[in-house]
N, C-alpha and C positions, 0 to 999 in steps of 0.2 A: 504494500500500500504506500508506503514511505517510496519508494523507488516512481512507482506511478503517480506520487503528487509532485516530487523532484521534475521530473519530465516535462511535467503537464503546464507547470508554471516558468520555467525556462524556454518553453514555446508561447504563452505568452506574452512573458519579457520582452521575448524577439518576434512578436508580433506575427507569429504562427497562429494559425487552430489547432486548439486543444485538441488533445489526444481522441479520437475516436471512440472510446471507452466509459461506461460509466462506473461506477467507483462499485456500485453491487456484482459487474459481471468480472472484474480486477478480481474482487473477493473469493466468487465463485470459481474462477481460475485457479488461485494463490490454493483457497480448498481442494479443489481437484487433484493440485499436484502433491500438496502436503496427503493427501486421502492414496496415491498412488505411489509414493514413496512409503510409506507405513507400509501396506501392500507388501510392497516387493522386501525392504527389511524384515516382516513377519515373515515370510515363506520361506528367505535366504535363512534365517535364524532356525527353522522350526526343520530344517533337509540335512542330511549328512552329506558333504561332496567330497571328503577323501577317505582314504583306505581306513583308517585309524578310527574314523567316525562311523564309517560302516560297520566293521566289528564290534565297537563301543556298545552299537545298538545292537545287534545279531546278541551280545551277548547278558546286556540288559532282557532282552525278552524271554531269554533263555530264563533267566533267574526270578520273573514277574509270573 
């Protein structure tokens, strides 16, 4: 939000039109990608990708 009022007001200054954007659909954005980041961190955190991790688990199951 802070980066998109930076912008928004330095055009302007320099006597541009404002950014295209209104400040609800920035937000909805900035959500999206925070909501698709989370995403991929949980999935990355919750999968075994090397050998060490793979056995870890084979051998927790074993023992549950």
């Amino acid at each position: 939000m802070l980066a998109f009022a930076l912008v928004n007001q330095a055009l302007v200054i320099r006597g541009h039109n404002p950014l295209p954007f209104t400040e609800n659909e920035v937000g909805q954005a900035a959500s999206m990608v925070i909501t698709a980041a989370a995403s991929l961190w949980a999935w990355w955190k919750n999968n075994s990708f090397t050998q060490a991790a793979i056995t870890a688990d084979e051998q927790l199951h074993k023992e549950g």
